[in-house]
N, CA, C and O of each residue as an XYZ file, in Angstrom:
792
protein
N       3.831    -13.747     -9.177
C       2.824    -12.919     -9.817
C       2.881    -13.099    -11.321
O       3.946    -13.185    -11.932
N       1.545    -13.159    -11.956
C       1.747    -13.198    -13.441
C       2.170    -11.915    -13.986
O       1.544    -10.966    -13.513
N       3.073    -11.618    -14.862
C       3.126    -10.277    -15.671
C       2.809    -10.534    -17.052
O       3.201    -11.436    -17.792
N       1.840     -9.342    -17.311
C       0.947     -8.899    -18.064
C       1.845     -8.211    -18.854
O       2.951     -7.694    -18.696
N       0.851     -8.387    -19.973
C       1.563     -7.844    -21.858
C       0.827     -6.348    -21.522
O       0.038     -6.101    -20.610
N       1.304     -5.523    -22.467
C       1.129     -3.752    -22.369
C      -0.188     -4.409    -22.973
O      -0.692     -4.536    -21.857
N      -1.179     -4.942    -23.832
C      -2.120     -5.035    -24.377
C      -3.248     -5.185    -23.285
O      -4.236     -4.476    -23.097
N      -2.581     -6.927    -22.254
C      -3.979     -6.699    -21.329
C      -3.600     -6.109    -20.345
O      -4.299     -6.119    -19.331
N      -2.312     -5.395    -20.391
C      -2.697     -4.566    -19.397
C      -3.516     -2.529    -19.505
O      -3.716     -1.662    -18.654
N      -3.681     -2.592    -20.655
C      -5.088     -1.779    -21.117
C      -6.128     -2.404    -21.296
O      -7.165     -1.766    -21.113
N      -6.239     -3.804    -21.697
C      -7.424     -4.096    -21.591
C      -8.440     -4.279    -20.106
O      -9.664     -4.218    -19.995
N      -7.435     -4.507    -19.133
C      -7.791     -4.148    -17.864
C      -8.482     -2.772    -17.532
O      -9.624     -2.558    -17.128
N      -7.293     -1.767    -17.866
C      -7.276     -0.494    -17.616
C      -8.860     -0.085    -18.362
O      -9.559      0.806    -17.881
N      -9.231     -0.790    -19.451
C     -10.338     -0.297    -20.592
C     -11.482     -0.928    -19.491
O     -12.159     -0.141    -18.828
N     -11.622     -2.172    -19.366
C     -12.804     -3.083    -19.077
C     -12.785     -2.531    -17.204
O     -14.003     -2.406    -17.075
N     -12.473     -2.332    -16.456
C     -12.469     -1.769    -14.903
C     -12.097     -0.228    -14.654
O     -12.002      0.244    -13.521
N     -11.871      0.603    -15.989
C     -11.987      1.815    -15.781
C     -13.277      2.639    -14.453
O     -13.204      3.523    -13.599
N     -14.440      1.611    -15.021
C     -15.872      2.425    -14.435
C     -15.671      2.529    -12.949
O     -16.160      3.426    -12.261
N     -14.750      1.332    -12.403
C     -14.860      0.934    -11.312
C     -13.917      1.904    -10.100
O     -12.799      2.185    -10.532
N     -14.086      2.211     -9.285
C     -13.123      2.609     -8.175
C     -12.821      1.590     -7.282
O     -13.402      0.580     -6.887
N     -11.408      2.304     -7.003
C     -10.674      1.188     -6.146
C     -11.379      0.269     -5.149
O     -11.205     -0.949     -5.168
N     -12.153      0.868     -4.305
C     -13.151     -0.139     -3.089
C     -13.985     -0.899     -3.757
O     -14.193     -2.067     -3.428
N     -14.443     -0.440     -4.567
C     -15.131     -1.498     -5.403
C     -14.152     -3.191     -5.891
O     -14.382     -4.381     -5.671
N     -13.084     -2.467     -6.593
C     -12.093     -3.724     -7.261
C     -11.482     -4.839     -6.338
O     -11.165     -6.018     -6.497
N     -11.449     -3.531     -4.836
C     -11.284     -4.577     -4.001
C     -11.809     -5.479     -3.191
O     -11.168     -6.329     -2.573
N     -13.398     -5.262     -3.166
C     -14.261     -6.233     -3.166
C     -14.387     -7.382     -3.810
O     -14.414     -8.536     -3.382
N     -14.500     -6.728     -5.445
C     -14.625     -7.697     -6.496
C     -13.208     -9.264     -5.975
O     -13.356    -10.485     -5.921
N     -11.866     -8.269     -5.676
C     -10.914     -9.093     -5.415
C     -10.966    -10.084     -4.268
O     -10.565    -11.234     -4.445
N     -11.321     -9.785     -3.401
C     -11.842    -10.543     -2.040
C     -12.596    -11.488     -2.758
O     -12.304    -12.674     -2.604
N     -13.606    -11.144     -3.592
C     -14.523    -12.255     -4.068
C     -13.884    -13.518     -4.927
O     -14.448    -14.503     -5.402
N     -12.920    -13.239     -4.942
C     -11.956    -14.244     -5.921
C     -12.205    -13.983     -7.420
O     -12.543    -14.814     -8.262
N     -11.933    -12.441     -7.617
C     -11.986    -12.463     -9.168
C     -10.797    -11.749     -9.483
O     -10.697    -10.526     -9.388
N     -10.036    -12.401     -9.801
C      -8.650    -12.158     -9.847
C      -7.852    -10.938    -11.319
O      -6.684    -10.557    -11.400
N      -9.087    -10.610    -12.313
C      -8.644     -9.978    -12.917
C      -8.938     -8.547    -12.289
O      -8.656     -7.437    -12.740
N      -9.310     -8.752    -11.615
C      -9.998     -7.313    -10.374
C      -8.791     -6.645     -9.866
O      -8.400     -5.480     -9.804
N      -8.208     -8.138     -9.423
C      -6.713     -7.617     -8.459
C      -5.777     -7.122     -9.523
O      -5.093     -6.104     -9.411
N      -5.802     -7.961    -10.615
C      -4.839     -7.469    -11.589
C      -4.676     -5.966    -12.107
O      -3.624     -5.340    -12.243
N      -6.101     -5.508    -12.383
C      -6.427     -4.086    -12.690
C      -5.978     -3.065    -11.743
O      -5.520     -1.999    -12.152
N      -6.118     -3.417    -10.122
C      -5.637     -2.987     -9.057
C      -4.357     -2.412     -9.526
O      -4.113     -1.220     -9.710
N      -3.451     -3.588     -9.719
C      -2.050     -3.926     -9.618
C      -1.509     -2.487    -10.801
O      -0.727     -1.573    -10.542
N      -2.372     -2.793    -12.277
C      -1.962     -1.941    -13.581
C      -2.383     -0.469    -12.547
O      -1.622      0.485    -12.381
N      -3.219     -0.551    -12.186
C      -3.271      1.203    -11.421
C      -2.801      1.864    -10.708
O      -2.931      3.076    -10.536
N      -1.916      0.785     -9.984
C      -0.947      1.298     -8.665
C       0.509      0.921     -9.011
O       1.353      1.170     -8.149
N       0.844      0.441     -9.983
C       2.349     -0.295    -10.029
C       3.388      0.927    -10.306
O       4.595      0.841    -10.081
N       2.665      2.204    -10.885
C       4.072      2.833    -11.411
C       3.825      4.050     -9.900
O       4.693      4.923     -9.912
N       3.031      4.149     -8.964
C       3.195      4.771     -7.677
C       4.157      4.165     -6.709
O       5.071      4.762     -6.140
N       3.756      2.578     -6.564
C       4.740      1.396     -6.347
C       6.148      1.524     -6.209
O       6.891      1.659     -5.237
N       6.366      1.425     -7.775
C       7.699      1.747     -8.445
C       8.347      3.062     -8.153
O       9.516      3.126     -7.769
N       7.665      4.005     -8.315
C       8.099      5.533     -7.494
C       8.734      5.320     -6.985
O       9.932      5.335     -7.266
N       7.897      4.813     -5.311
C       8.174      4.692     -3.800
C       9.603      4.062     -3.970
O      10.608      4.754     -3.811
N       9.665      2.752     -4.292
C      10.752      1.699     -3.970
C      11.929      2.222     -4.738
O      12.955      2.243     -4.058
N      12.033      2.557     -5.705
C      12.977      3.299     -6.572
C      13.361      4.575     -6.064
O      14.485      4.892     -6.455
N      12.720      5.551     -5.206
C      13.137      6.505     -4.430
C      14.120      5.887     -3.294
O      15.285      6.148     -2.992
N      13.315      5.101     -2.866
C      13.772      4.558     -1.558
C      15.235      3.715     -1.904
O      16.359      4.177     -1.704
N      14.919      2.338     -2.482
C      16.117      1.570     -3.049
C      16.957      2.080     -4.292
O      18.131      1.723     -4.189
N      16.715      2.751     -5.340
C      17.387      2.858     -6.205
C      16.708      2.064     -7.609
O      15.682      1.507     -7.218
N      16.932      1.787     -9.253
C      17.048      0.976     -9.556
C      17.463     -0.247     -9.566
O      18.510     -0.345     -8.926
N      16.994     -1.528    -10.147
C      17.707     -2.584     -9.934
C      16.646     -3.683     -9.755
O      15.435     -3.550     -9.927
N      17.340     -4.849     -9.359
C      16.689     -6.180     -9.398
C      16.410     -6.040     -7.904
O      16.103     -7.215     -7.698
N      16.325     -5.601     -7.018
C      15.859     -5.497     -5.423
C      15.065     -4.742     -4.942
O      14.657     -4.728     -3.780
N      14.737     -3.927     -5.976
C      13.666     -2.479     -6.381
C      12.508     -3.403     -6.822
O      11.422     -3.631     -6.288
N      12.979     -3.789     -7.773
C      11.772     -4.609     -8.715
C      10.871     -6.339     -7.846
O       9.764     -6.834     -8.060
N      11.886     -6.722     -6.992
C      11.725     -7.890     -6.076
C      10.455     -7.181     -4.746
O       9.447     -7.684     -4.251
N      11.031     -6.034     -4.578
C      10.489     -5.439     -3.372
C       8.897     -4.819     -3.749
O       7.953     -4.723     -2.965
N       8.941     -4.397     -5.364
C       7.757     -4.050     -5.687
C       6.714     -5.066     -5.543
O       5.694     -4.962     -4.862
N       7.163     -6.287     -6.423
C       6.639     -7.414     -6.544
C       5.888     -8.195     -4.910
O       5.167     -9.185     -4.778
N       6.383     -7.348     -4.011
C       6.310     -8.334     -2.761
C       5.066     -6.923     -1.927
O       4.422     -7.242     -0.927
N       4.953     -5.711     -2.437
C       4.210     -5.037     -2.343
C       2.677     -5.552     -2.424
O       1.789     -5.479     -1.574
N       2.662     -6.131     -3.806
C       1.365     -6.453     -3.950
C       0.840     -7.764     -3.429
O      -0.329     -8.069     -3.189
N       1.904     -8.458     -3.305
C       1.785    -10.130     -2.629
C       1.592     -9.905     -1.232
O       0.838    -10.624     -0.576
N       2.266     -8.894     -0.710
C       1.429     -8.708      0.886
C       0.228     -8.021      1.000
O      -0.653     -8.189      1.842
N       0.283     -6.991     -0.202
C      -1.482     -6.449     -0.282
C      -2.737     -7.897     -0.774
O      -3.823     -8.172     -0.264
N      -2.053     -8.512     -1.849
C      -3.191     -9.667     -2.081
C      -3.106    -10.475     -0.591
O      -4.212    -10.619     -0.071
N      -2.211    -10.905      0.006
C      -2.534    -11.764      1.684
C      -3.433    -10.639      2.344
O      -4.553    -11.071      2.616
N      -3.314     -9.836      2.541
C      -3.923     -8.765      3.194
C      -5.298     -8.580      2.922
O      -5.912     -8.252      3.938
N      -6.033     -8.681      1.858
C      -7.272     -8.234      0.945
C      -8.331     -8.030      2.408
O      -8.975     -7.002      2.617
N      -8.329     -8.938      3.088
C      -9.529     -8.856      4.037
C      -9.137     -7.775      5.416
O      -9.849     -7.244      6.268
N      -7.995     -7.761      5.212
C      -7.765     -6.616      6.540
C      -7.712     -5.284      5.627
O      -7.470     -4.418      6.469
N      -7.818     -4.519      4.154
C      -7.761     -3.483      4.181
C      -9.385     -2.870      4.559
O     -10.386     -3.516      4.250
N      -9.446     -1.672      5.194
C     -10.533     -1.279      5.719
C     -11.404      0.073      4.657
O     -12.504      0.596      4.839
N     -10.255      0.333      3.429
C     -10.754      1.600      2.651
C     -10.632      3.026      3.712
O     -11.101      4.073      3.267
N      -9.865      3.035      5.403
C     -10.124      4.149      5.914
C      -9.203      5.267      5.193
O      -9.427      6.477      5.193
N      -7.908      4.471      4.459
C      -6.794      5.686      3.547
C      -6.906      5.041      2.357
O      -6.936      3.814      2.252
N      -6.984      6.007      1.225
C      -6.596      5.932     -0.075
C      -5.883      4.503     -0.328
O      -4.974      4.143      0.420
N      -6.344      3.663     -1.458
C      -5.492      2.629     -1.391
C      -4.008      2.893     -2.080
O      -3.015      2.217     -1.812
N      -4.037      3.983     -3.004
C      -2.459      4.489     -3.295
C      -1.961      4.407     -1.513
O      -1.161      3.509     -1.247
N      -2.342      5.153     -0.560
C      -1.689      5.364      0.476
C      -1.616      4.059      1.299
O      -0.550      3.672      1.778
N      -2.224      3.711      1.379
C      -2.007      2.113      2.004
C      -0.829      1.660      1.235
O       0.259      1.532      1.795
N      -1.006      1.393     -0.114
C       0.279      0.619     -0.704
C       1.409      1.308     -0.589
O       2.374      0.545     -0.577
N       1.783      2.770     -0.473
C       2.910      3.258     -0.304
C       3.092      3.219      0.951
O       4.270      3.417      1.246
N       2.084      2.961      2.235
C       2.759      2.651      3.084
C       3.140      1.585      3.623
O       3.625      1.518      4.752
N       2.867      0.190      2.487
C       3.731     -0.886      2.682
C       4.843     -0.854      1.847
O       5.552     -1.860      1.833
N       5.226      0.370      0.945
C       6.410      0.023      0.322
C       6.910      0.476      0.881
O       7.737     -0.403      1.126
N       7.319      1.597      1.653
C       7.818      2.270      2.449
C       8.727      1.011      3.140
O       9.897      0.695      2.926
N       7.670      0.392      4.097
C       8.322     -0.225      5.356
C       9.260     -1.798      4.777
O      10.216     -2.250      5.408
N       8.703     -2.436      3.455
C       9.313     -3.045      2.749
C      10.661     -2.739      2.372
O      11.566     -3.571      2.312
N      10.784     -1.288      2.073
C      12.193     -0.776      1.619
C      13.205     -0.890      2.695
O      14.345     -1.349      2.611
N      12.494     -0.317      3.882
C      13.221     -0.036      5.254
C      13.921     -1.090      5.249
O      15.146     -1.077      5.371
N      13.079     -2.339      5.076
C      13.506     -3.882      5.269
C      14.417     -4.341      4.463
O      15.270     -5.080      4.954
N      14.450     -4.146      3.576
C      15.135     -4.314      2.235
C      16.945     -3.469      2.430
O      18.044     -3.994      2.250
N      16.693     -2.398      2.744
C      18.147     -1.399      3.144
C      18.489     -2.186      4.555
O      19.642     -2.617      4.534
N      17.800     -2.474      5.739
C      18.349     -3.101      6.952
C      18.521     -4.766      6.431
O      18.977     -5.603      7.211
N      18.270     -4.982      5.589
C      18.772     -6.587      5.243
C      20.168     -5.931      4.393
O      21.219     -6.337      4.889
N      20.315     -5.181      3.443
C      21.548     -5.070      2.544
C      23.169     -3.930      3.997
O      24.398     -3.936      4.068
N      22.003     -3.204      4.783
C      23.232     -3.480      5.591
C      23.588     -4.262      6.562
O      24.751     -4.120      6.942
N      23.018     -4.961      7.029
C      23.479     -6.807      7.770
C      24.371     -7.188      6.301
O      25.501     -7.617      6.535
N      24.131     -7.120      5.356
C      24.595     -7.883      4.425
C      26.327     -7.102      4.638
O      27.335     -7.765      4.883
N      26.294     -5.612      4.472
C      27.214     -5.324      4.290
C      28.464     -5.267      5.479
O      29.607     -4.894      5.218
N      27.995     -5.723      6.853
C      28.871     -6.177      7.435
C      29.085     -7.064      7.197
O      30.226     -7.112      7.655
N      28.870     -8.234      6.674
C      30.252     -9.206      6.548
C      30.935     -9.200      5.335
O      31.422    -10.275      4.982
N      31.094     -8.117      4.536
C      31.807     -7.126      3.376
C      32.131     -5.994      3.548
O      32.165     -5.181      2.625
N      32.477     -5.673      4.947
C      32.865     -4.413      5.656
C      34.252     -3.813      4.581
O      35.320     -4.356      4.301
N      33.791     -2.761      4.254
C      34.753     -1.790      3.466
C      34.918     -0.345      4.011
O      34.142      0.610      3.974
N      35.975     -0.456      4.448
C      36.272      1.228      5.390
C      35.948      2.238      4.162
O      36.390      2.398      3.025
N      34.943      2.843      4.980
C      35.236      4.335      3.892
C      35.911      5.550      4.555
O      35.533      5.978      5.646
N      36.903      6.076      3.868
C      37.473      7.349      4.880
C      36.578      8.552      4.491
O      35.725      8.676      3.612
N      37.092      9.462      5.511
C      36.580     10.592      5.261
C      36.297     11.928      3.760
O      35.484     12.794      3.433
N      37.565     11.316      3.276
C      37.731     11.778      2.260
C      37.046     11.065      0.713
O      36.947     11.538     -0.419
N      36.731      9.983      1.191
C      35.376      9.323      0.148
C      33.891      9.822      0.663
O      33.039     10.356     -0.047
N      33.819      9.617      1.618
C      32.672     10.666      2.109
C      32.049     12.213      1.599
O      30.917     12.657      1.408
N      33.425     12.751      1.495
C      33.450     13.730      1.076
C      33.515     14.223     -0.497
O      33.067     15.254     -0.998
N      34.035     13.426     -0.936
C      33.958     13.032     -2.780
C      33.015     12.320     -3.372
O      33.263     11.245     -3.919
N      31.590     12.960     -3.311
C      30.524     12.396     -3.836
C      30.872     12.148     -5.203
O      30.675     10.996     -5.590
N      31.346     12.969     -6.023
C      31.396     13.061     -7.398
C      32.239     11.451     -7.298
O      31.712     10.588     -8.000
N      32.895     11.218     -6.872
C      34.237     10.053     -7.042
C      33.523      9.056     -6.779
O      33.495      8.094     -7.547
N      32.707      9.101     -5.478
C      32.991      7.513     -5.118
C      31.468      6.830     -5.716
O      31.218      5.630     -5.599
N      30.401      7.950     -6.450
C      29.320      7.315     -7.023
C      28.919      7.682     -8.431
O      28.640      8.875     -8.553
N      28.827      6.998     -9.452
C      28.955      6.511    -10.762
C      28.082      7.706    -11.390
O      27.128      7.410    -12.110
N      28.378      8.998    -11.139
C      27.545     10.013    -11.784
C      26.978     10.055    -13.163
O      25.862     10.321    -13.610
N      28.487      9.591    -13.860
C      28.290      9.690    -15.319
C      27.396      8.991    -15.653
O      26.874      9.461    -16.664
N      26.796      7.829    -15.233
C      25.480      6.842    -15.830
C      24.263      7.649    -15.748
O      23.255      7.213    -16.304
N      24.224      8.674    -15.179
C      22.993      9.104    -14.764
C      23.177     10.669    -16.194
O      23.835     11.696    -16.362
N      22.102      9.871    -16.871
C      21.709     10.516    -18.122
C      21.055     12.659    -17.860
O      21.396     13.716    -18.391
N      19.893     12.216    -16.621
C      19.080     13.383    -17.055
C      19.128     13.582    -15.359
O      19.583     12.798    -14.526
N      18.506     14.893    -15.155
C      17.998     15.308    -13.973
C      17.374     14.237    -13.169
O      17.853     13.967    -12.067
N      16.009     13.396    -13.776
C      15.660     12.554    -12.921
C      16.835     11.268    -12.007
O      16.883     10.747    -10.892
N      17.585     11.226    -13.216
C      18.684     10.183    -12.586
C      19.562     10.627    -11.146
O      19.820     10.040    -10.095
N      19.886     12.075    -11.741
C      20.942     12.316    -10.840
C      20.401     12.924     -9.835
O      21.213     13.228     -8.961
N      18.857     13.338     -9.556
C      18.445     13.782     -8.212
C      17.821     11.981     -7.607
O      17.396     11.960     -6.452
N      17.809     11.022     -8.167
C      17.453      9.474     -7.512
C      18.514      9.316     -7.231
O      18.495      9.086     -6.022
N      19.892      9.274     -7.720
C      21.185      9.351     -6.655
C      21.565      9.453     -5.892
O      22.171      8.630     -5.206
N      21.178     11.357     -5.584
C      21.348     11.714     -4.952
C      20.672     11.643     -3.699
O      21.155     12.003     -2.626
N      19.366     11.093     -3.903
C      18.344     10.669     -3.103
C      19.141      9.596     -2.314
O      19.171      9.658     -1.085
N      19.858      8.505     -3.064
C      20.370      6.891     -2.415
C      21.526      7.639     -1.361
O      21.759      7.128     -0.266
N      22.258      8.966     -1.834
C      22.747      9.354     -0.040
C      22.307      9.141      1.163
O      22.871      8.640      2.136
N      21.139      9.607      1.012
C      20.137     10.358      2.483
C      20.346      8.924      3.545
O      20.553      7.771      3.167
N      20.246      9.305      4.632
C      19.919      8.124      5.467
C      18.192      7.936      4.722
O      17.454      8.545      3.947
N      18.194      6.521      5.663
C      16.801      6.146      5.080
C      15.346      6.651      5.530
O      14.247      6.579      4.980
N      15.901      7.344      7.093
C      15.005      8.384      7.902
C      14.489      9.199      6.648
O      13.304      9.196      6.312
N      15.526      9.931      5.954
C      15.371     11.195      5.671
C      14.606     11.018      3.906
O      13.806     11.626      3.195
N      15.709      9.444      3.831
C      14.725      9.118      2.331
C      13.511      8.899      2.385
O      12.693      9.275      1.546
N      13.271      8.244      3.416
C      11.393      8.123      3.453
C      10.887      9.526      2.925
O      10.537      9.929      1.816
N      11.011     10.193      4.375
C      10.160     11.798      4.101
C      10.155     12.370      3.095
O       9.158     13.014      2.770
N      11.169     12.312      2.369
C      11.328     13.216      0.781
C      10.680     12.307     -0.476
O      10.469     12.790     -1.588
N      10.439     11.102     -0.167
C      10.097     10.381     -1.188
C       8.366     10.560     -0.972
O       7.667     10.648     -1.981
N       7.878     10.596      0.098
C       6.396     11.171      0.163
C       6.080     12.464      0.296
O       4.946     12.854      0.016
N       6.852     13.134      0.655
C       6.260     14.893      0.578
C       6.884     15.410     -0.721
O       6.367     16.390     -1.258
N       7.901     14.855     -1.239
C       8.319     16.136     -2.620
C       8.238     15.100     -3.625
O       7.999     15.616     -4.717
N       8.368     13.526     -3.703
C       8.055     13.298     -5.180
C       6.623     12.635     -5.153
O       6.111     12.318     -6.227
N       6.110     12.466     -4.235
C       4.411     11.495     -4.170
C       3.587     12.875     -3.819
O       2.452     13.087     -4.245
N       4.388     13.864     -2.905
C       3.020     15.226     -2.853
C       2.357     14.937     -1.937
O       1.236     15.446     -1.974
N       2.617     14.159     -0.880
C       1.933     13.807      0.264
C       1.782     15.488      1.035
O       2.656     16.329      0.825
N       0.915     15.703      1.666
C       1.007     16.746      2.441
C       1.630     16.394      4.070
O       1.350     15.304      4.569
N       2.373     17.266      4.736
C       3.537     17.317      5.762
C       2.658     15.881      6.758
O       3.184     14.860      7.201
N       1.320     16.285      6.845
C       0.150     15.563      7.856
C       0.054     14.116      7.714
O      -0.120     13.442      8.729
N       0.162     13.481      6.405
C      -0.031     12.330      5.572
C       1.062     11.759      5.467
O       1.146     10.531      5.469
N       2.048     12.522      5.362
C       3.458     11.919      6.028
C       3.753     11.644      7.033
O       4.101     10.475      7.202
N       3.763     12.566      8.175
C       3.213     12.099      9.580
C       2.807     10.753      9.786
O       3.493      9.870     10.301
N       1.194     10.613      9.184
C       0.395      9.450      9.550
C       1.250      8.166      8.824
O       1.633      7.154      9.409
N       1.424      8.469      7.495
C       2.252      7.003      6.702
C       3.084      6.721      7.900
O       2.601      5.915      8.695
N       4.396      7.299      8.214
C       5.442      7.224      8.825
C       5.247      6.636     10.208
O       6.128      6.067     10.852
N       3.392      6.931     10.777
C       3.410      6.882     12.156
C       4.400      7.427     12.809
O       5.066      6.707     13.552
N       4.718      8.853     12.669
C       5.829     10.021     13.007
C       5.386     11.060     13.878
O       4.370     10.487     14.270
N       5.377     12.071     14.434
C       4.901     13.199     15.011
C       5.401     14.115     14.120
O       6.463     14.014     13.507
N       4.486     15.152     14.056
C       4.737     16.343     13.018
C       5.725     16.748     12.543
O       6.040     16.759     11.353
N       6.556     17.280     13.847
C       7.295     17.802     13.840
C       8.974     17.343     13.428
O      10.003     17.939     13.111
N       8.512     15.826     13.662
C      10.061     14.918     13.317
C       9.630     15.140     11.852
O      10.304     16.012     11.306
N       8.654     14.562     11.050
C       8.596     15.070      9.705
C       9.413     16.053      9.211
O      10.369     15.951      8.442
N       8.699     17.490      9.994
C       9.029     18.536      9.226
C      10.305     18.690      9.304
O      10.976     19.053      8.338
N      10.996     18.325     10.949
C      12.323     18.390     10.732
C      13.705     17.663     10.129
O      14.850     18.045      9.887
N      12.861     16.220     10.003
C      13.602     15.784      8.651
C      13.722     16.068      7.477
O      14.742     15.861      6.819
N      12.715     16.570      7.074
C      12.499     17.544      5.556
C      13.457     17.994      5.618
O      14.520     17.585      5.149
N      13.135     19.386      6.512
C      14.476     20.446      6.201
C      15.831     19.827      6.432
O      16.690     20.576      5.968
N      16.557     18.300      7.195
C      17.138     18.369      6.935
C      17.498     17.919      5.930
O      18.496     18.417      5.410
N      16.907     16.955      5.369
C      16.778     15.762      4.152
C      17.340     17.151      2.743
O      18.253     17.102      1.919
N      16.372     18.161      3.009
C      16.849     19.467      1.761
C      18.188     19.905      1.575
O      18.693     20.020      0.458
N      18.826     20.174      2.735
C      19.651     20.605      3.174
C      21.018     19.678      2.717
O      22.011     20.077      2.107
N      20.759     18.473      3.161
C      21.670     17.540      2.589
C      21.827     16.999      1.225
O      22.784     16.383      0.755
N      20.289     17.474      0.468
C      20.217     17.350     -1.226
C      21.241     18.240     -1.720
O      22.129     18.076     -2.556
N      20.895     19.246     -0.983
C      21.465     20.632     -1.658
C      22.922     20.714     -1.818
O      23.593     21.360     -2.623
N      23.316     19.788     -0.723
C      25.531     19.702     -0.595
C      25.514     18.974     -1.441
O      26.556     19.031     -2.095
N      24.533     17.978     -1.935
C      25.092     16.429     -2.563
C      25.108     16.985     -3.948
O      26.179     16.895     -4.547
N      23.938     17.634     -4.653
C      23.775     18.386     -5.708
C      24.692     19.163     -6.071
O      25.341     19.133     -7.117
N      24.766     19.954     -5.110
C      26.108     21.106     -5.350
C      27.753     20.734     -5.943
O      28.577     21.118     -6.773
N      27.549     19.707     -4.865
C      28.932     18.832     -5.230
C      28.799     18.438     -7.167
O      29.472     18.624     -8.181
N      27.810     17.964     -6.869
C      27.785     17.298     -8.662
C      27.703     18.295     -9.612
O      28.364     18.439    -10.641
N      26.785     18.990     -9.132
C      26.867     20.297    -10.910
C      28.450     21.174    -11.185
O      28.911     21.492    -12.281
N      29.119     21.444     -9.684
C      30.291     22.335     -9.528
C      31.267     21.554    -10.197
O      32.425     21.961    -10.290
């Protein structure tokens, strides 16, 4: 993918303002590629959200974003406009991430490192708190606990604002597994948090 200077990437933002998304993505189908680009400046820091909730910072965050839009540009002719294109793209980052955490743990069996119980239990110890400057840092931390079940759900209902229903549908979930991952996904913020401020 080309990356764009902060300049054209307002000049995008300036010159395709008028336009809404179904529109740009027409224009893009048509092979006008600064169309897609404008796309890209409008959705990249929702993108970035998602994968950074999900993965963390880093160079595998930023790889995974990048591969967001490279499967949305292969894609151009199968999107249908029936969901929000924010929601379409978060629900390929979503399943990208999934992919991304089930490739790094294949990875991490053949670097198998016992953790005992008592590292388990020493959040403060066994993860690098002190780097994490402000609130946002240390609740994305605390986020990289969760299983990845539970990171999905919290990364679309409490930091994207998805409503319980829209999570559901992203997830292709039944209601009720939603809701009951929420509460537990909260539940398990709340020990991990606790641990760190005490």
């Amino acid at each position: 993918m080309v990356i764009l200077s902060n300049t054209q990437k307002l000049r995008l933002v300036r010159d395709y303002a008028r336009l809404n998304d179904n529109e740009l993505v027409e224009m893009a189908r048509a092979g006008d590629k600064p169309a897609f680009s404008a796309l890209v400046v409008r959705h990249e820091r929702t993108v970035a959200a998602t994968v950074i909730g999900m993965l963390g910072a880093g160079d595998d965050a930023e790889d995974v974003g990048q591969s967001v839009f490279i499967r949305f540009y292969k894609a151009l002719n199968d999107f249908r406009g029936e969901a929000a294109l924010s929601t379409y793209l978060t629900r390929i980052a979503i399943n990208l991430s999934l992919n991304e955490i089930k490739r790094r743990q294949r990875r991490n069996l053949f670097f198998y490192r016992p953790i005992s119980a008592e590292t388990d239990f020493n959040l403060k110890d066994s993860t690098n708190w002190e780097e994490a400057s402000d609130t946002k840092e240390i609740v994305n931390k605390a986020l990289q606990t969760l299983e990845p079940k539970f990171r999905s759900v919290v990364v679309l209902r409490l930091m994207h604002g998805y409503s319980t229903d829209e999570t559901a549908k992203i997830l292709k979930l039944p209601l009720g597994t939603v809701l009951s991952r929420l509460s537990r996904a909260q539940e398990k913020l709340k020990t991990v948090l606790k641990q760190i401020i005490d």
